[in-house]
Kinemage of the C-alpha trace (Angstrom):
@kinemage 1
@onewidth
@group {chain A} dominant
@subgroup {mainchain}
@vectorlist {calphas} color= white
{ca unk a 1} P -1.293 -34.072 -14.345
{ca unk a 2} L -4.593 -35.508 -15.470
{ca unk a 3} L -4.840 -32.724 -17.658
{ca unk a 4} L -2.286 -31.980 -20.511
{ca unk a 5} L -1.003 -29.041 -21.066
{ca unk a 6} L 1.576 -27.839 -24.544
{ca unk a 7} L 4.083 -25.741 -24.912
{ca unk a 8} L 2.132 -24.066 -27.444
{ca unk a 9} L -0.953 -23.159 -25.062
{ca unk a 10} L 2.189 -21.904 -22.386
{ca unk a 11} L 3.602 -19.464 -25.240
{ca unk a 12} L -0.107 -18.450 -26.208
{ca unk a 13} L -0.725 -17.405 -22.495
{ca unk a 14} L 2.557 -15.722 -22.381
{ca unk a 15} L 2.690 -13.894 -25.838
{ca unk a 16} L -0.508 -11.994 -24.610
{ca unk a 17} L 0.417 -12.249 -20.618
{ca unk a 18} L 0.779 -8.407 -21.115
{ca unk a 19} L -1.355 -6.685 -23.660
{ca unk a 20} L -4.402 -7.098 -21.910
{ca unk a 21} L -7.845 -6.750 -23.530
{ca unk a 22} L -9.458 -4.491 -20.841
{ca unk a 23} L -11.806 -2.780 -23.124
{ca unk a 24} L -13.308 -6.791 -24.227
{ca unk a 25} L -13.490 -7.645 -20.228
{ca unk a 26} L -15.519 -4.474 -19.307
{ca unk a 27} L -17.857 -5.869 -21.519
{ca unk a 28} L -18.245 -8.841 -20.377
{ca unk a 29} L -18.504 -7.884 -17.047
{ca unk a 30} L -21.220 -5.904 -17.595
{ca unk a 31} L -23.129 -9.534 -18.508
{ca unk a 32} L -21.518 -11.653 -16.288
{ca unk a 33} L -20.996 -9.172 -13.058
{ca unk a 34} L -18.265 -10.624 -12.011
{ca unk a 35} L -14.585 -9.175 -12.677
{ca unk a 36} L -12.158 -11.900 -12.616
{ca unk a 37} L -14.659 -14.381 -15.030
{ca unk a 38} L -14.595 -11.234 -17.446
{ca unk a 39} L -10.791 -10.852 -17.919
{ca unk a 40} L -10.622 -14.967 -18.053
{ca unk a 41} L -12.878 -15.118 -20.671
{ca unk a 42} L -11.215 -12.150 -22.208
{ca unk a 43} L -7.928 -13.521 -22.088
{ca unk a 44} L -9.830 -16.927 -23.331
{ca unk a 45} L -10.409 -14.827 -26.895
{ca unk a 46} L -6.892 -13.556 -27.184
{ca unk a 47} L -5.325 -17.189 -26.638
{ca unk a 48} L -7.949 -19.249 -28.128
{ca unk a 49} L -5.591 -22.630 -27.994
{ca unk a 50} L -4.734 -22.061 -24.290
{ca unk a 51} L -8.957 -21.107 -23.206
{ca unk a 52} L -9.612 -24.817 -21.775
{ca unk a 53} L -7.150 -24.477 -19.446
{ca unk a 54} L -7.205 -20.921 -18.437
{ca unk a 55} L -8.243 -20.210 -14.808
{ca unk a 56} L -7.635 -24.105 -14.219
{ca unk a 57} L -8.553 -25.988 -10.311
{ca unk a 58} L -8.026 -22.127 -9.480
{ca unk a 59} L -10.773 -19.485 -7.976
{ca unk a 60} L -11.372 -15.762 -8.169
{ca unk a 61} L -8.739 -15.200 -4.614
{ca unk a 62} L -6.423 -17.007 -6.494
{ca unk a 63} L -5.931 -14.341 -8.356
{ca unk a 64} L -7.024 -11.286 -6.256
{ca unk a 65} L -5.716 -12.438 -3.154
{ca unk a 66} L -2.537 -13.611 -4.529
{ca unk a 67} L -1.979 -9.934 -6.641
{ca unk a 68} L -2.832 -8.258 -3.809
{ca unk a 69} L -0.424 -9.299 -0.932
{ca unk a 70} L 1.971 -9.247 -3.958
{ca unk a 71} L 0.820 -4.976 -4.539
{ca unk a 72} L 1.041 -4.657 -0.531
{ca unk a 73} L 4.916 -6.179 -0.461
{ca unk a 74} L 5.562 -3.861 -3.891
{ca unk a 75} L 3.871 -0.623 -1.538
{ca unk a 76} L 5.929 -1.280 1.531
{ca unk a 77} L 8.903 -1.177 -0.025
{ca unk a 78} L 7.852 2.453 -1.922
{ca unk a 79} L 6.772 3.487 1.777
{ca unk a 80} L 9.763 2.177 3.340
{ca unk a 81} L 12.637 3.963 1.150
{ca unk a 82} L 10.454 7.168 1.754
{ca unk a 83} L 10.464 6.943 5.196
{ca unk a 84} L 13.989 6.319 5.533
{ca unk a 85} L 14.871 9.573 3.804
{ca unk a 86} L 12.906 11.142 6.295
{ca unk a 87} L 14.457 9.261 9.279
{ca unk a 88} L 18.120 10.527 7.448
{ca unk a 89} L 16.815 13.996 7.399
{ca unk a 90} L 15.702 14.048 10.578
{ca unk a 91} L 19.305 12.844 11.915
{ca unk a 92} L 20.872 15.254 10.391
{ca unk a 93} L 18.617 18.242 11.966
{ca unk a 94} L 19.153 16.386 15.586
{ca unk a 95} L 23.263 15.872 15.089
{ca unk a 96} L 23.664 20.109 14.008
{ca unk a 97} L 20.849 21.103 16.667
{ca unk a 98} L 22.033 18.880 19.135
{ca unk a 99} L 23.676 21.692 21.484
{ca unk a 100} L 21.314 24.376 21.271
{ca unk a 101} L 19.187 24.688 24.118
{ca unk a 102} L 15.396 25.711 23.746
{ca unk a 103} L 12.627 25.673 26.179
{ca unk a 104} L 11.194 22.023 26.855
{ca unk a 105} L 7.009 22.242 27.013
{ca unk a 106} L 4.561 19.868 29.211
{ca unk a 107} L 0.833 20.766 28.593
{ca unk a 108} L 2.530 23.579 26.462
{ca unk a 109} L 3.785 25.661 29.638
{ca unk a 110} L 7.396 26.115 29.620
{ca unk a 111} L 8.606 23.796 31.570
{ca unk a 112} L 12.859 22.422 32.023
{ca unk a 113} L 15.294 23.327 29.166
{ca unk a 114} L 15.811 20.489 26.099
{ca unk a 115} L 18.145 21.085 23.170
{ca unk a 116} L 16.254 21.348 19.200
{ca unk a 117} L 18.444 18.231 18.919
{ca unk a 118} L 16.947 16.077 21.433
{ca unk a 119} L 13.340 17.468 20.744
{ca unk a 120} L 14.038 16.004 17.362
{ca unk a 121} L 15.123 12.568 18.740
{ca unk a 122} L 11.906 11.981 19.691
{ca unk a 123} L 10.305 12.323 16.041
{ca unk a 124} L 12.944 9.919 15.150
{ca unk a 125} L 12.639 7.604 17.352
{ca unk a 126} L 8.636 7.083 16.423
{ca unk a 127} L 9.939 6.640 13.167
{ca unk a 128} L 12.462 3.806 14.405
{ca unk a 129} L 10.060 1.938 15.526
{ca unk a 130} L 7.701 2.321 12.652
{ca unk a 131} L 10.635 1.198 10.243
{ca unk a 132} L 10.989 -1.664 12.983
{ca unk a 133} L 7.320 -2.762 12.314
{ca unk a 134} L 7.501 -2.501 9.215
{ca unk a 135} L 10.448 -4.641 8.910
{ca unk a 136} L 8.612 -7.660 11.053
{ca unk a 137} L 5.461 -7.465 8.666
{ca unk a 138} L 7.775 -7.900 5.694
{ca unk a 139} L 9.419 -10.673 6.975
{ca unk a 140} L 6.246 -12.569 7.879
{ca unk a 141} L 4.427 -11.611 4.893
{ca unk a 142} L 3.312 -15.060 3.213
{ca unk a 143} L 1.590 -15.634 -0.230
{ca unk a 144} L -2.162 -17.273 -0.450
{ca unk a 145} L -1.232 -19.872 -2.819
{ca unk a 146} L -2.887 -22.654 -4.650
{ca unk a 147} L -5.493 -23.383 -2.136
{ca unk a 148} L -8.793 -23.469 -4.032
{ca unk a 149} L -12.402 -22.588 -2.913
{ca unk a 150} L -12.163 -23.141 0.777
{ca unk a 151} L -8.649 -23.540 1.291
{ca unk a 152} L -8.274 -27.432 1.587
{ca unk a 153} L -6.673 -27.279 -2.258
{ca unk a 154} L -9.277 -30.219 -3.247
{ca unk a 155} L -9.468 -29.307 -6.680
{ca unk a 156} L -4.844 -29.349 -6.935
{ca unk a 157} L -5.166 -32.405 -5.798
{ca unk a 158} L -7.981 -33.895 -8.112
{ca unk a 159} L -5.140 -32.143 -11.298
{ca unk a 160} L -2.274 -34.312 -9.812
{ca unk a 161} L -4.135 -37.597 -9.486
{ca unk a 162} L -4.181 -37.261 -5.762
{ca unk a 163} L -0.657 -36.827 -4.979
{ca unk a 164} L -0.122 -34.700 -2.414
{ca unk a 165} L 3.164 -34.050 -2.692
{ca unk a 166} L 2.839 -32.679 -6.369
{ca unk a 167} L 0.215 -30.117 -4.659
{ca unk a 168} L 2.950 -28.832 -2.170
{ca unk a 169} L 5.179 -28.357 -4.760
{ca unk a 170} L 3.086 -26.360 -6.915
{ca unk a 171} L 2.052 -24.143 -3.482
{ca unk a 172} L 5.865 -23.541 -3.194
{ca unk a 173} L 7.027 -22.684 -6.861
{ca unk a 174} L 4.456 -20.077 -6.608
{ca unk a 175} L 5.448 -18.560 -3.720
{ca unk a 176} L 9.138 -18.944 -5.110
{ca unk a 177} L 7.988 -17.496 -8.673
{ca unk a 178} L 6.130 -14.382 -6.793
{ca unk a 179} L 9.349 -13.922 -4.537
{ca unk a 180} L 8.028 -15.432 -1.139
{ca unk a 181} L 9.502 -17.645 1.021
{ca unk a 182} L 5.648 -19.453 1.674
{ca unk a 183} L 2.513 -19.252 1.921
{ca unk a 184} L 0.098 -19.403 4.438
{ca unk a 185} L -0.235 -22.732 5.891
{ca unk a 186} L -3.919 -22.313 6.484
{ca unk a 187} L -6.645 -20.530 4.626
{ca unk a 188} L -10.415 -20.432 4.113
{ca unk a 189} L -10.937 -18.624 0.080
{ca unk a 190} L -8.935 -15.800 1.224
{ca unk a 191} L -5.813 -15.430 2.655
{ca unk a 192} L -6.289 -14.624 6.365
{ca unk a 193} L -7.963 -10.636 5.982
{ca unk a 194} L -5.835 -10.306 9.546
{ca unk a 195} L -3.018 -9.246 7.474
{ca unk a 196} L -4.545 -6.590 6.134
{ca unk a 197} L -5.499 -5.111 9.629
{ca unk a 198} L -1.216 -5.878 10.303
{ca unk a 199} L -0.402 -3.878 6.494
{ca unk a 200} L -2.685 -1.153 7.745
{ca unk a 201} L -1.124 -1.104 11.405
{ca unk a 202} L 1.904 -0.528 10.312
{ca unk a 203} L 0.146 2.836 7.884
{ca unk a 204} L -1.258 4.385 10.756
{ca unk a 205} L 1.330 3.933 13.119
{ca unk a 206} L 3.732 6.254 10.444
{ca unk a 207} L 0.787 8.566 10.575
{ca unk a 208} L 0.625 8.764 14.123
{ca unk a 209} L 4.363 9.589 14.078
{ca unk a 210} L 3.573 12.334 11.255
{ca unk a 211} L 0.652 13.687 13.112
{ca unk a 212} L 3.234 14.094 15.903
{ca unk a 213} L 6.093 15.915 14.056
{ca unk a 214} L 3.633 18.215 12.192
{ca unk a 215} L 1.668 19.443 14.757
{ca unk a 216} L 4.677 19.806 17.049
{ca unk a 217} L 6.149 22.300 14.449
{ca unk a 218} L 2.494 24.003 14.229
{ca unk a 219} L 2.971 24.556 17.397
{ca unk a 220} L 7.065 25.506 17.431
{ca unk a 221} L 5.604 27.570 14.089
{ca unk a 222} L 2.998 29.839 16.695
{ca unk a 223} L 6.345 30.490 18.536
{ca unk a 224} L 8.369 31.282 15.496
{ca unk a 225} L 10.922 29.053 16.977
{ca unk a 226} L 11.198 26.593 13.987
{ca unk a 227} L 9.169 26.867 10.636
{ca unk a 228} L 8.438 24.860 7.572
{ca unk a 229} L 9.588 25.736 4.211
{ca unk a 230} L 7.718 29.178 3.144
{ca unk a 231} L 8.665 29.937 -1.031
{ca unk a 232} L 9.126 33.389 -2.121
{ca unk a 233} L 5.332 33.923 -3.735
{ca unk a 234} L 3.709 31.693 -1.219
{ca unk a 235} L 0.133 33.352 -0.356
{ca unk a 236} L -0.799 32.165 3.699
{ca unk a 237} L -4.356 34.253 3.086
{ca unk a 238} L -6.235 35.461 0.494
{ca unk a 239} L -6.963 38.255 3.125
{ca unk a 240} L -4.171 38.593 5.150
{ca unk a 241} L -1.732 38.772 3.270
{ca unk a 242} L 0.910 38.804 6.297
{ca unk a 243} L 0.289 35.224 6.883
{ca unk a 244} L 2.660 32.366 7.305
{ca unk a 245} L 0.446 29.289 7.661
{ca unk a 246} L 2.095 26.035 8.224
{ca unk a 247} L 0.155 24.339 5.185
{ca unk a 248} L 2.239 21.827 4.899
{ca unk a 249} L 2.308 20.286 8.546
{ca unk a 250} L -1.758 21.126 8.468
{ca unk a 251} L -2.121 18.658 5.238
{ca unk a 252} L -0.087 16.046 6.925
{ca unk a 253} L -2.462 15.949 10.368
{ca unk a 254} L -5.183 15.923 7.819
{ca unk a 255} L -4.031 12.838 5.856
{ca unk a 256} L -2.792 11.607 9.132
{ca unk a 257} L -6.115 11.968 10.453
{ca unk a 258} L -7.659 10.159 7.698
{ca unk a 259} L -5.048 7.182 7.895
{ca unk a 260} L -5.300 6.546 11.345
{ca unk a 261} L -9.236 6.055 11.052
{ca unk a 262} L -9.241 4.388 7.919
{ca unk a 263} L -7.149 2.097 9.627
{ca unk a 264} L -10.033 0.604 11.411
{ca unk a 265} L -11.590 -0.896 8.917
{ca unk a 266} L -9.683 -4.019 8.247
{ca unk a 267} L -10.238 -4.768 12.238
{ca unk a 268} L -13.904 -4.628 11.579
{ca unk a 269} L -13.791 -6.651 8.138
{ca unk a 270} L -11.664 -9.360 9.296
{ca unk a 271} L -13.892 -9.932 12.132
{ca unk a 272} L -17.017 -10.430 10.041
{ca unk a 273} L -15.270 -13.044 7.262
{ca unk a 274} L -17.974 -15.547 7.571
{ca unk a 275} L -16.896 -19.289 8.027
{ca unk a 276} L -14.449 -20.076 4.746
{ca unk a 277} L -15.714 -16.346 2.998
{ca unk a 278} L -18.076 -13.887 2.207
{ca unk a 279} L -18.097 -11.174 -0.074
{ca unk a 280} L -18.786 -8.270 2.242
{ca unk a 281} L -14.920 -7.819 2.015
{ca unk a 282} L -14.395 -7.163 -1.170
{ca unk a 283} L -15.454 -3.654 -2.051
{ca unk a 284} L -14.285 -2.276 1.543
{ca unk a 285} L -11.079 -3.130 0.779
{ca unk a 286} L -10.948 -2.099 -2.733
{ca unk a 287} L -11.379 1.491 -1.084
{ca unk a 288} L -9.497 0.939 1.838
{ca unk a 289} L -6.222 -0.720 0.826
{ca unk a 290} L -5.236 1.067 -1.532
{ca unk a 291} L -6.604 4.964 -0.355
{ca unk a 292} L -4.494 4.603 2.888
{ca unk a 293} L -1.190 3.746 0.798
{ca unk a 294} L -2.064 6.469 -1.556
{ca unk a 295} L -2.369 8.737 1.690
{ca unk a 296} L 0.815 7.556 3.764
{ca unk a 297} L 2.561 7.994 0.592
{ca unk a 298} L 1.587 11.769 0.425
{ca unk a 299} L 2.262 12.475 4.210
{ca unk a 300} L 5.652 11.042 3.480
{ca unk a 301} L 5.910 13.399 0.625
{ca unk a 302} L 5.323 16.009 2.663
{ca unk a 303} L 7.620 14.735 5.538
{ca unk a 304} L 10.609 14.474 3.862
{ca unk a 305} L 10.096 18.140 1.970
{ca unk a 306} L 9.561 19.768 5.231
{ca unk a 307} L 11.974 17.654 7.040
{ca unk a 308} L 14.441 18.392 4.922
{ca unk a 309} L 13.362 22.448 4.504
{ca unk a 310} L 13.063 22.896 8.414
{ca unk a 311} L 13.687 26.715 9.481
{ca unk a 312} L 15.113 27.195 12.392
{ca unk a 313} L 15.189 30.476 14.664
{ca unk a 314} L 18.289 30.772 17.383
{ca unk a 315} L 17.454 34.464 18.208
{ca unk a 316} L 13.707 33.395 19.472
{ca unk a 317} L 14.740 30.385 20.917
{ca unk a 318} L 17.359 32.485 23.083
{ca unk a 319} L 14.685 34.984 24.044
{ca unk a 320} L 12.342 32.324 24.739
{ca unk a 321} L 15.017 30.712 27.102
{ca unk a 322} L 16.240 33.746 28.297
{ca unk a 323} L 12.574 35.017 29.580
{ca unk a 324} L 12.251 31.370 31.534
{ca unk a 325} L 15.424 30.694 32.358
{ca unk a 326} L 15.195 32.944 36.032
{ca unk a 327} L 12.197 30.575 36.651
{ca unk a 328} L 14.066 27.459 35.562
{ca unk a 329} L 17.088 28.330 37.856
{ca unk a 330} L 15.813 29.049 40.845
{ca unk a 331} L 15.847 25.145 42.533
{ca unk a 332} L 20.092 25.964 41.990
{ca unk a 333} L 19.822 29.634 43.233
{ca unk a 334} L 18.093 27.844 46.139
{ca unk a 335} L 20.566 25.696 46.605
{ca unk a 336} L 23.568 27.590 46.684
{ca unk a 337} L 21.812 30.062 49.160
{ca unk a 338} L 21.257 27.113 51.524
{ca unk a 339} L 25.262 26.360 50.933
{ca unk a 340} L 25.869 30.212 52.209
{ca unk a 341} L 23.860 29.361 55.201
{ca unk a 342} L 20.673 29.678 54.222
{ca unk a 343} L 17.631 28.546 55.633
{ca unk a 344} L 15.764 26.080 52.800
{ca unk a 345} L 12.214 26.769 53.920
{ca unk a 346} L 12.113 30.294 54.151
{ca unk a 347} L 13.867 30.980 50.955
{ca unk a 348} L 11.617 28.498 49.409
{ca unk a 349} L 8.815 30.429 50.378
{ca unk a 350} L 10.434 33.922 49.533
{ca unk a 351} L 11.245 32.452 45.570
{ca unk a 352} L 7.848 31.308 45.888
{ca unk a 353} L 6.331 34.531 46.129
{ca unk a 354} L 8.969 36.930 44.147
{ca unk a 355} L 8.519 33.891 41.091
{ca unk a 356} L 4.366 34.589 41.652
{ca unk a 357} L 5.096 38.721 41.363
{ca unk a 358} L 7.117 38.228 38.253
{ca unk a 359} L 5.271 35.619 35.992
{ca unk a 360} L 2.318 38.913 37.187
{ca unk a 361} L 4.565 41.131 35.530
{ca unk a 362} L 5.289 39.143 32.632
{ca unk a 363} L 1.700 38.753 32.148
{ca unk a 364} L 1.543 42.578 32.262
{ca unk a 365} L 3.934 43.247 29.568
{ca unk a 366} L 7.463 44.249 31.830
{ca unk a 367} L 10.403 43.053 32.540
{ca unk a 368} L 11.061 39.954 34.694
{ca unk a 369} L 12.777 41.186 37.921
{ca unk a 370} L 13.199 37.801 39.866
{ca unk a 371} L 17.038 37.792 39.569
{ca unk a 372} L 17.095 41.066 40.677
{ca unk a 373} L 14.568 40.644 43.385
{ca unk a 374} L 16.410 37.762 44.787
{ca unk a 375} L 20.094 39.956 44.548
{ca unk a 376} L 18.822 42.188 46.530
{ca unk a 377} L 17.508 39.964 49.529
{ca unk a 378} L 20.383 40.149 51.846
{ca unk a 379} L 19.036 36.396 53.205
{ca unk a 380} L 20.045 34.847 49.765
{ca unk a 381} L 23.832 35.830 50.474
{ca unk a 382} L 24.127 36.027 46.542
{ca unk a 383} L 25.285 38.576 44.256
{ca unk a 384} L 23.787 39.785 40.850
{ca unk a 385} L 27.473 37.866 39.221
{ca unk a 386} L 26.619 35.077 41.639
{ca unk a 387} L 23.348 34.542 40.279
{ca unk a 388} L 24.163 34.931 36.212
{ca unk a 389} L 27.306 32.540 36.685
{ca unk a 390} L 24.082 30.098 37.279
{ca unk a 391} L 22.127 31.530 34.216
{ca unk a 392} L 24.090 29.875 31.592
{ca unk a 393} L 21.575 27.673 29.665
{ca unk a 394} L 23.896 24.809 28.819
{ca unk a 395} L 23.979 24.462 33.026
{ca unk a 396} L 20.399 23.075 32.713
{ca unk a 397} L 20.243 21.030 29.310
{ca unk a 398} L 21.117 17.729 31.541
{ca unk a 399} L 22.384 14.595 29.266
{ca unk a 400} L 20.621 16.184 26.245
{ca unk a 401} L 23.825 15.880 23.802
{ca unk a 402} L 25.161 12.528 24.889
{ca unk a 403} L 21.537 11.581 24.563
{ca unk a 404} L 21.557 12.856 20.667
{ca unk a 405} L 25.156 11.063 20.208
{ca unk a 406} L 24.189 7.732 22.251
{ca unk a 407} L 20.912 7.437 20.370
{ca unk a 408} L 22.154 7.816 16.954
{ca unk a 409} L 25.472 5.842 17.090
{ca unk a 410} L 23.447 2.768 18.706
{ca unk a 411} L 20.385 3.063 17.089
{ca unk a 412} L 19.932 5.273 13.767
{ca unk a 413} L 23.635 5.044 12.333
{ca unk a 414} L 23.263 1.237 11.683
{ca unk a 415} L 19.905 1.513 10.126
{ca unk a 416} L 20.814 3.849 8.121
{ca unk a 417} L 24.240 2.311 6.852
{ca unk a 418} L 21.945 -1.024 6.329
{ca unk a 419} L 19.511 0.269 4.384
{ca unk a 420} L 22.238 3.299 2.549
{ca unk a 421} L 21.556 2.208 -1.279
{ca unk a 422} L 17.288 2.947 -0.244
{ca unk a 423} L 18.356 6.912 1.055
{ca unk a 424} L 17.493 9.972 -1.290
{ca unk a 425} L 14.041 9.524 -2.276
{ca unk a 426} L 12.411 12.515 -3.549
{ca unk a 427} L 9.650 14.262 -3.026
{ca unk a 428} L 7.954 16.620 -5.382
{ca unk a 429} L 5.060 18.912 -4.164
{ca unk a 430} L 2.855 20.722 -6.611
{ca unk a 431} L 0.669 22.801 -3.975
């Protein structure tokens, strides 16, 4: 280098690399209005030897950039081992639920019959792919580097006497030192603020999964078919004091909510980075960034303590079947009429209108009387045994357990035995 530089300025910088002087920098920054300057010149009076070269061919992103994709890689990986736990907890509820039958819902009308199990595949399999995401992000993520003002590393080069090699290097032990692989090839002052919009894409899309599985078990909580947690001296209302309110699932749409919109924002910064930089960035971020971690992490809080809490309700879940199930069987009642020499059409028609007079009667607050209805129509050929041999619920639950056992063995069991020394993060809630 042009420049020389001692060991004693290197064990200066390094005796006081820690015990930073942030009371001395607000002050300054209140002169010079500008945040990285203050803590140079700060660090400048606690290593007077080392000050000249402080902050040396280097800008402000060098720093800030450089700290923050370094804070984003630290976040992931808190995110990450929290959102495994949930994906573990979530396997286990689908492999022990995996038999029982419940009624499936499309536009929340009963519609065929699922198992709990399989219902719950589908929560983990949003968070498979988020993990998946996840996982290309973090292998992609890159370090700014040394590249100076606008990127072209002018000012490296001018320190090494205009050998570019010596330049690369330097680009390279950094990323090495900071535990990167590289750096971004190509940069203007900042690293490329499309990463951020990737970071946050990844934030939402676990929100999106979260606002899934909580308001699903809202809406399994209305039904009293499943629950979250409820502690002894829980209070639902400060009127009614009956309540059970699903609190828990509401705060996670609510942070879910606010994810999945603050997610926007890098989209909308990125696009307006003038030319090499501008400074419109900065305090969006500074919000941004760091308030959607802070959020995901809660939601994943509150994941893996309901998740892990989840009350289940076989007696409703039978009645709620049990109610349907006439309904549900008629297309094989049909069927085995037609076997008995039936005719199709006209039965079709005669279901049609007995299923119309009982869903009435449901409505009305009695008893559904389609089995017997149809039992007693000589043209069905079928007897009241007949008919409840075809009423057993596991008759209509298709693939639904292979499903649960294919879908873990291929997919979940081998992420989770990768990733087994990240499981059994815990989550504390205060409220």
């Amino acid at each position: 280098m042009l420049i020389p530089i001692s060991q004693e300025q290197i064990d200066e910088l390094i005796a006081h690399q820690k015990d930073i002087n942030f009371a001395e920098a607000k002050e300054i920054e209140k002169e010079t209005r500008h945040d990285v300057m203050a803590h140079v010149l700060a660090y400048g009076k606690q290593c007077p030897k080392a000050k000249p070269i402080i902050h040396l061919g280097a800008t402000s992103a060098f720093v800030g950039d450089n700290t923050d994709i370094i804070l984003m890689k630290e976040a992931l990986f808190v995110i990450k081992k929290k959102l495994l736990t949930v994906l573990n907890n979530l396997t286990t509820f689908a492999l022990k639920h995996k038999d029982m039958p419940t009624l499936g819902y499309t536009h929340f009308q009963p519609a065929q019959l699922t198992t709990v199990g399989k219902r719950a595949c589908l929560w983990i399999q949003d968070i498979l792919m988020d993990l998946t995401e996840m996982e290309f992000q973090e292998s992609n993520l890159k370090l700014r580097g040394a590249k100076g003002t606008t990127g072209t590393q002018a000012s490296f080069l001018q320190l090494f006497d205009n050998d570019e090699e010596k330049v690369k290097k330097l680009d390279q032990l950094i990323a090495a030192k900071m535990g990167f692989s590289s750096t971004f090839p190509i940069t203007g002052q900042t690293y490329p603020r499309k990463l951020d919009s990737r970071i946050l894409q990844v934030l939402q899309s676990i929100a999106e999964s979260a606002h899934k599985f909580a308001s699903d078990i809202r809406l399994l909580s209305h039904l009293q078919e499943i629950e979250e947690p409820f502690v002894e001296k829980q209070i639902g209302s400060s009127a009614m004091a009956y309540k059970r309110n699903p609190m828990r699932c509401e705060r996670m749409t609510a942070l879910a909510r606010f994810v999945m919109i603050n997610g926007l924002n890098p989209y909308v910064t990125a696009g307006n980075q003038w030319l090499e930089r501008t400074l419109d960035d900065s305090a969006n971020r500074r919000i941004v960034i760091p308030a959607t971690f802070l959020a995901v992490d809660g939601i994943l809080n509150l994941y893996i303590n309901v998740s892990s809490n989840l009350i289940v309700n076989p007696k409703v879940i039978e009645r709620h079947v049990r109610e349907e199930l006439p309904f549900i069987a008629t297309e094989n009642i049909l069927m085995n009429a037609v076997k008995k020499g039936g005719d199709r059409q006209e039965l079709h028609e005669i279901i049609r209108q007995y299923s119309l007079e009982a869903a009435k009667r449901l409505k009305q607050g009695e008893a559904n009387n389609l089995i017997e209805k149809i039992a007693e129509n000589p043209k069905f050929k079928l007897t009241m045994e007949d008919i409840h041999k075809m009423l057993e619920p596991q008759n209509f639950i298709g693939r639904s357990i292979s499903q649960v056992d294919e879908f873990l063995e291929e997919y979940i069991y081998p992420k989770l035995e990768k990733y087994k020394e990240l499981l059994g993060e815990k989550a504390y809630l205060k409220v």
